[in-house]
C-alpha positions in Angstrom: -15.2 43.9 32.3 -12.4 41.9 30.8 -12.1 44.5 28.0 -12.0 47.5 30.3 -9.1 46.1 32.5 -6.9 45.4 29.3 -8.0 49.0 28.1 -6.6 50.7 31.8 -3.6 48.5 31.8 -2.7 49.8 28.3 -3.1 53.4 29.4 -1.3 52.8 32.3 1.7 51.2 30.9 1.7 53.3 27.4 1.1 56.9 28.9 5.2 57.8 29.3 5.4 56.5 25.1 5.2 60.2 23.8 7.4 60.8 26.4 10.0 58.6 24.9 9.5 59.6 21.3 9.9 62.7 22.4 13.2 62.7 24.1 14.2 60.7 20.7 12.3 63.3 18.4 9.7 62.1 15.9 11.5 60.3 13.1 15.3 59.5 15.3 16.4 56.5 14.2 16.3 53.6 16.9 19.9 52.4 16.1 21.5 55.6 17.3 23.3 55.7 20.4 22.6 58.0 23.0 24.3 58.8 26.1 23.1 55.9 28.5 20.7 53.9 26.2 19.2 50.7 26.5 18.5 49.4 23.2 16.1 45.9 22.7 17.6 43.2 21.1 15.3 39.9 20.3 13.0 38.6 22.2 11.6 34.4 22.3 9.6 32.0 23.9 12.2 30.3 26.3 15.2 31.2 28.6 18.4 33.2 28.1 20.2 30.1 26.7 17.5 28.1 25.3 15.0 29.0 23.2 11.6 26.7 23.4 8.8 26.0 20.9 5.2 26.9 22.1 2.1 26.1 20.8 -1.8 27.6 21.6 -2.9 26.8 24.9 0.6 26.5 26.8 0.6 27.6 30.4 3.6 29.0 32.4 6.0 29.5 29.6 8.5 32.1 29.6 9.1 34.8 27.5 12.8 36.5 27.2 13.5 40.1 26.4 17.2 40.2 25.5 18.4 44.5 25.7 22.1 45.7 25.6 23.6 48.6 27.7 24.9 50.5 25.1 26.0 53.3 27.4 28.9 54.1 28.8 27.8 53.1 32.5 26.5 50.0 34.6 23.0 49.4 35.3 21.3 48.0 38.4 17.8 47.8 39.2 16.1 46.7 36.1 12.7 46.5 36.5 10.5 45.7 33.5 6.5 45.1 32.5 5.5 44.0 29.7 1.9 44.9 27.5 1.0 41.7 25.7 -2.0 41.9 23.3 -5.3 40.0 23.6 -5.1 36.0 24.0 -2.1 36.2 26.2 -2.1 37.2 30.3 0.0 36.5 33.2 0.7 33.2 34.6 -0.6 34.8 37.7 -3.8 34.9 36.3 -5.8 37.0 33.8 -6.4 40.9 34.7 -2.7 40.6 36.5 0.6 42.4 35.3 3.1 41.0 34.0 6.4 41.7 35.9 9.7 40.6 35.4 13.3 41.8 37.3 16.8 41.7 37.4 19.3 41.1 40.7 22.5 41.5 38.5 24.1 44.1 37.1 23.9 45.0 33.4 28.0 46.3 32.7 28.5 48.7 29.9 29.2 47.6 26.7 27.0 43.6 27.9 23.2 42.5 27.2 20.7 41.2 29.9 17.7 39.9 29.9 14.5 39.8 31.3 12.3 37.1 31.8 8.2 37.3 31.9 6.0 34.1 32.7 3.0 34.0 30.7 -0.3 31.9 29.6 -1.5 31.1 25.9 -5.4 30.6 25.5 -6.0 28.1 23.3 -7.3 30.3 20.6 -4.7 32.5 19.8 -2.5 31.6 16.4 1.0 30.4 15.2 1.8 33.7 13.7 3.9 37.1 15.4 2.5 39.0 17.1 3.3 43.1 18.8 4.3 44.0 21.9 5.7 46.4 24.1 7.7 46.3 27.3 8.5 49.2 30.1 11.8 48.9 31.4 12.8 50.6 34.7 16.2 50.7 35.9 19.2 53.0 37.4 23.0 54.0 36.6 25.2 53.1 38.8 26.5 56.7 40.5 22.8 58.5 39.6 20.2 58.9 41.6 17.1 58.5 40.4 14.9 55.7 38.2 15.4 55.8 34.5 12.4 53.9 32.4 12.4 53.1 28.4 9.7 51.7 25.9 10.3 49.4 23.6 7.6 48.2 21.0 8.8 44.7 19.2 7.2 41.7 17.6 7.4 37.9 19.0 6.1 34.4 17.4 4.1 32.1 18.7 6.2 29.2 17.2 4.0 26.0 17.7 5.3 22.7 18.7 6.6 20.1 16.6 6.3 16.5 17.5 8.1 13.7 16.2 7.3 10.2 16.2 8.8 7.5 14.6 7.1 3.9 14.3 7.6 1.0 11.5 4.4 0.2 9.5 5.1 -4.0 10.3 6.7 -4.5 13.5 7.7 -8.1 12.6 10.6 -9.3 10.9 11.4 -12.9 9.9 14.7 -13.8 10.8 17.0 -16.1 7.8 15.4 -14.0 4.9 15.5 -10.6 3.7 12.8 -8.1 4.8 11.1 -5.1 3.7 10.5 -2.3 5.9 8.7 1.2 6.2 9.2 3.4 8.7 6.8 6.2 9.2 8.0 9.6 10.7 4.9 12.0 11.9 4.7 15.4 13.1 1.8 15.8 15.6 2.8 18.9 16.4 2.0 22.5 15.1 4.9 23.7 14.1 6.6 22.5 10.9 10.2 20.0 10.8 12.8 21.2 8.2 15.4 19.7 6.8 14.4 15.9 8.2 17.5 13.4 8.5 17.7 10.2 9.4 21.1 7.9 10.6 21.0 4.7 11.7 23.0 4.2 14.6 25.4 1.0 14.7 25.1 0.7 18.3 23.6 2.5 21.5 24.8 2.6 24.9 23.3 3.6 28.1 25.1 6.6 29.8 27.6 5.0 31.5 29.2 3.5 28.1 29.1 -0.1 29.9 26.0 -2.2 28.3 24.7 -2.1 25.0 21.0 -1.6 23.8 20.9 -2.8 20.8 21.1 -6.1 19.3 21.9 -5.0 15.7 25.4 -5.5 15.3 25.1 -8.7 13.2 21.7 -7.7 11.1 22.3 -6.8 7.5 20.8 -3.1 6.4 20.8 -1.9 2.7 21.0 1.7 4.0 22.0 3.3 6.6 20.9 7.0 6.0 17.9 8.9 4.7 16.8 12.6 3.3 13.6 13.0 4.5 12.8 16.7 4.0 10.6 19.1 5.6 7.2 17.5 7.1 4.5 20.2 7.9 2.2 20.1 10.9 -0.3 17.5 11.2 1.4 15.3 8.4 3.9 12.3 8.0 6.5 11.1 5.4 8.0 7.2 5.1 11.5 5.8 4.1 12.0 2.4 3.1 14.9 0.1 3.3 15.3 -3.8 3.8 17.0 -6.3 6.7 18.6 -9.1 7.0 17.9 -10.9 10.4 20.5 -13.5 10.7 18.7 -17.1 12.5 20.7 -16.1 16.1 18.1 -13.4 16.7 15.1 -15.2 16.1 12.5 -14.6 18.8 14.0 -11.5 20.3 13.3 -7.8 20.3 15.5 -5.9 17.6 16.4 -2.4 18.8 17.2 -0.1 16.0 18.5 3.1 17.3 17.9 6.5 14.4 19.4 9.6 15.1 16.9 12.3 13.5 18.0 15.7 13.0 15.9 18.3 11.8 15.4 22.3 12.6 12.6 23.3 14.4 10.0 26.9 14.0 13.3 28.7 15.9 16.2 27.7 13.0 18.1 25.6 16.1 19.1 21.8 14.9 18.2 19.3 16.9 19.2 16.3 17.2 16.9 13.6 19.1 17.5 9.4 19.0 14.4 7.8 18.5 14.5 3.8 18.3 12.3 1.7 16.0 11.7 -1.7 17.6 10.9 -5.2 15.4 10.3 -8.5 17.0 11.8 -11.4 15.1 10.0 -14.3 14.0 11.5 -17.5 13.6 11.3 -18.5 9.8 8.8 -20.9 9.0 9.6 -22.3 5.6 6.7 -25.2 4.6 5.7 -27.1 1.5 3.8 -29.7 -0.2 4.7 -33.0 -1.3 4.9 -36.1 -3.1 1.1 -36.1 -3.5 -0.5 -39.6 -4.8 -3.0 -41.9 -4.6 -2.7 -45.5 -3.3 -4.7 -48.4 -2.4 -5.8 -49.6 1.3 -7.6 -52.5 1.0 -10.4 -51.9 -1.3 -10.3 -48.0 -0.2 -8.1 -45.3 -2.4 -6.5 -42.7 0.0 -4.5 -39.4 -1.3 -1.3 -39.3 0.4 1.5 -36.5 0.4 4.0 -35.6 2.6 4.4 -31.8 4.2 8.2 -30.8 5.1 9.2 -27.3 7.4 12.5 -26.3 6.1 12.6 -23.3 8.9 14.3 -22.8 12.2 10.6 -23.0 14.6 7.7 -25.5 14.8 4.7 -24.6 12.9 1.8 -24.8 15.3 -1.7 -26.1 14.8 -1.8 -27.0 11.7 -4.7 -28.6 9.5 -4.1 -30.0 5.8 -7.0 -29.4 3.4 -8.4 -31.3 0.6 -10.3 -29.4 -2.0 -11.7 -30.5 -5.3 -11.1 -28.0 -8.6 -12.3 -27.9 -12.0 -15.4 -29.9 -12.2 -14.0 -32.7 -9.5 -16.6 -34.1 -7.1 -14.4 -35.2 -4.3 -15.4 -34.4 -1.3 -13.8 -31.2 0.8 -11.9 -32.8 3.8 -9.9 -30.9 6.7 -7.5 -33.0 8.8 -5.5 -31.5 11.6 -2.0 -33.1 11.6 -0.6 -30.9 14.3 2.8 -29.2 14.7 5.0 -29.1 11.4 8.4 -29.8 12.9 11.4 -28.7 11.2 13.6 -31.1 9.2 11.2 -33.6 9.8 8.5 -34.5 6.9 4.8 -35.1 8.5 2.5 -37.6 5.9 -0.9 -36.7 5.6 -3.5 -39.2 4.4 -7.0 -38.5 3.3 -9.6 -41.6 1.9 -10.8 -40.8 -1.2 -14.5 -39.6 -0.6 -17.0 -38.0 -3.4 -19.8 -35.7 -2.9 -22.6 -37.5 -5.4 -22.0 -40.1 -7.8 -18.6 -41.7 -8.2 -16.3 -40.1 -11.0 -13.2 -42.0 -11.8 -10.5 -40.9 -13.9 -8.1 -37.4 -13.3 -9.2 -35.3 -10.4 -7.3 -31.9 -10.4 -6.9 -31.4 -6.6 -5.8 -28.5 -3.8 -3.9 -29.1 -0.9 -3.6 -26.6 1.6 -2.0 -26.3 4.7 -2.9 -23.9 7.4 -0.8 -23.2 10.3 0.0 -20.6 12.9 3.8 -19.1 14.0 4.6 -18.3 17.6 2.6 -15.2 17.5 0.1 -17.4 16.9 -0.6 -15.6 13.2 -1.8 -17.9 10.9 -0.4 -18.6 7.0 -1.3 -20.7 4.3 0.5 -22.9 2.1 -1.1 -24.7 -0.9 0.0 -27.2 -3.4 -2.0 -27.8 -6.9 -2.0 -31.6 -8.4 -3.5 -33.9 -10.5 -4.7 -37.6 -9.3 -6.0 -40.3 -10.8 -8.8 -42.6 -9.5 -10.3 -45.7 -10.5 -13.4 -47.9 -9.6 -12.5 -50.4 -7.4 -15.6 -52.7 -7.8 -15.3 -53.7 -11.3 -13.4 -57.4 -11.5 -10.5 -57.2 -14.2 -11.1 -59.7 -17.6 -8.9 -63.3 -16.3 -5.6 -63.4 -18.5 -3.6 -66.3 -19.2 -1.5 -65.1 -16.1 -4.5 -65.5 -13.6 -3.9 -69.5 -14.8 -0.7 -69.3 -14.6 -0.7 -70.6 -11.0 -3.4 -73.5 -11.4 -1.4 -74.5 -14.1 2.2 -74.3 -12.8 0.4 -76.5 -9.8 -0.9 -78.9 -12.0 2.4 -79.5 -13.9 4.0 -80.0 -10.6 2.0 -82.7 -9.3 2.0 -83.9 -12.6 5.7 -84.9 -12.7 5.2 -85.7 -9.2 2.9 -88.0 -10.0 4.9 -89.8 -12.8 8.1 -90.3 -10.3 6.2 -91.6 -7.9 4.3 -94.3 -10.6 8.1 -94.5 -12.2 9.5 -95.5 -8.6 6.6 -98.0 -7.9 6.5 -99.4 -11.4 10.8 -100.2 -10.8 9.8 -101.7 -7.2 6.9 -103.9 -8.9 9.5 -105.2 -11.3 12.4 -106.0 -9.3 10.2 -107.9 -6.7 9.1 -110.1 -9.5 12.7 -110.9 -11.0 13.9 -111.4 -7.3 10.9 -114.2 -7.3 11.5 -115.8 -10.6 15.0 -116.7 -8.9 14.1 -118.4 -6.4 
């Protein structure tokens, strides 16, 4: 039924064509001018001033038909239909006419255009595609209704679709960082000619507040050749930042102006903005590690220092035994790692089977989260030495040393004293031989 309706509706609207050809003659060329012509100029998907991109399955797009009055007399009237081929109907519905009109004027000597509202199915391709279109119209001063035919081709464009997102949205402000920006067409028409600026600054329309927060980071380039990405496809550019430490924890706008052609040959321009959140930097290491003595227990010490500009959070230091060591695996948690502050970790010494004294090649590792609450690692390799604290060292003459420096002492005390008495014995008995 379908079939038959497209089959009358091309009768209907073709039937005056050998008309036409024959008021030309067979073989007239269509760039001569005749008395009162109306010759066909381009036609496009879009308005009179702006051409649009389509793609397979659009509804309610229009379609202009641009003519010149190349005769020597205004127009008025100007009717037109237009004979599309199978895949595309009205936007009034499939089986309906397509109808377009004109309330102007066309002067002598101008162009007009006419402008038809049609639907895509979804199956139809990017590729051009024939038509033809009846115009009806009158001279101004003449009675009557003049009509022309005019066969022509049109394109179904496709759409392009840009989109523009980084591969790592996070930066780490106080160090330089690598970043890769992907730029994808989704769309089904190609983008040629693919540039990219980075824009120093972006306002909003009234000029009065900024955007961006860039003004202070550090780029290594500031513009990029991308080239022509095809449909369904994607291309990357690389450069690297500097985040000074005053943006730490924010959002970083970075405003791209990308500039490309689309399936009409029109530039375009279009500001896309690519946005990072900054980390504070979280700069840890490992310490000072050593054993000492507690009591009669050996403990591996070492101190862990956060030379960033934010808190490490949750963090556990780990003990791990390499290289034929039998220590014992430990985990500690110790925390937040402040920064500028050194935090001391202490683990007893602990084996896993029979004792082994004597170098232990060790890892210490220290596992944290930032305030995205992503966790990192940071590990320290060293080399400690134990020994076995129940075996009593061989006496040397320094373990005497005390007993003896005692016994001297109360020695000599001893002989003062007998000295002292021995004096008092004797002058008592001179002091009684007197009397």
């Amino acid at each position: 039924m379908k079939t038959l309706v497209y089959v009358m509706i091309s009768l209907i609207v073709l039937s005056p064509v050998l008309d036409a050809y024959a008021q030309l003659g067979k073989g007239d060329s269509p760039f001569e001018r005749n008395f009162g012509d109306v010759k066909f100029l381009d036609a496009y998907f879009g308005t009179l001033d702006n051409k649009i991109e389509v793609t397979p399955g659009d509804k309610n797009v229009p379609l202009t038909v641009v003519f010149a009055n190349v005769g020597s007399q205004d127009i008025t009237g100007i009717k037109g239909q237009l004979l599309m081929p199978m895949g595309f109907s009205s936007s009034d519905g499939k089986g309906a006419l397509i109808f377009a009109d004109s309330d102007s004027e066309a002067t002598a000597g101008k162009h007009f255009s006419l402008t038809f509202f049609v639907n895509l199915d979804k199956g139809v391709s990017v590729q051009q595609f024939p038509a033809t279109v009846k115009l009806d119209y009158t001279r101004l001063r003449e009675s009557g209704t003049r009509n022309s035919f005019f066969d022509f081709n049109f394109r179904v464009t496709g759409e392009s679709i840009l989109n523009l997102k980084a591969d790592n949205p996070f930066l780490t402000s106080l160090k330089t960082n690598d970043v890769t920006v992907e730029i994808t067409n989704t769309g089904t028409a190609p983008l040629s000619n693919v540039k990219v600026v980075l824009q120093n600054s972006q306002f909003q329309s009234d000029r009065s507040t900024t955007l961006t927060n860039i003004e202070n980071v550090v780029f290594d380039q500031n513009e990029w050749d991308i080239g022509t990405i095809d449909t369904k496809s994607s291309k990357k550019f690389s450069f690297s930042v500097y985040v000074p430490e005053n943006v730490r924890t924010e959002t970083l706008h970075t405003p791209l102006l990308v500039s490309y052609f689309n399936a009409h040959g029109d530039k375009i321009e279009d500001t896309r903005t690519v946005d990072f959140y900054i980390n504070g930097l979280i700069d840890a290491r490992i310490y000072d590690i050593k054993v000492i003595e507690l009591g009669d227990q050996q403990t591996i010490i070492g101190d862990i220092i956060n030379e960033g500009n934010i808190n490490a959070l949750f963090a556990f230091v780990t003990l791990e035994p390499l290289e034929g060591s039998n220590l014992k695996k430990v985990t500690q948690f110790i925390d937040e790692l402040e920064t500028d502050s050194p935090v001391p970790f202490n683990i007893p010494v602990e084996f896993d089977g029979e004792p082994k004294y004597g170098d232990h090649k060790i890892k210490v590792t220290v596992r944290y989260k930032d305030d995205l609450r992503q966790e990192h690692l940071v590990s320290e390799i060293a080399t400690v030495t134990l020994k076995d604290m129940t075996i009593k060292p061989e006496p040397t003459p320094m373990d005497f040393a005390p007993g003896i420096i005692g016994l001297t002492i109360a020695g000599v005390a001893g002989y003062v004293i007998f000295k002292k008495i021995k004096k008092r014995k004797q002058a008592q008995a001179e002091e009684s031989q007197t009397h």
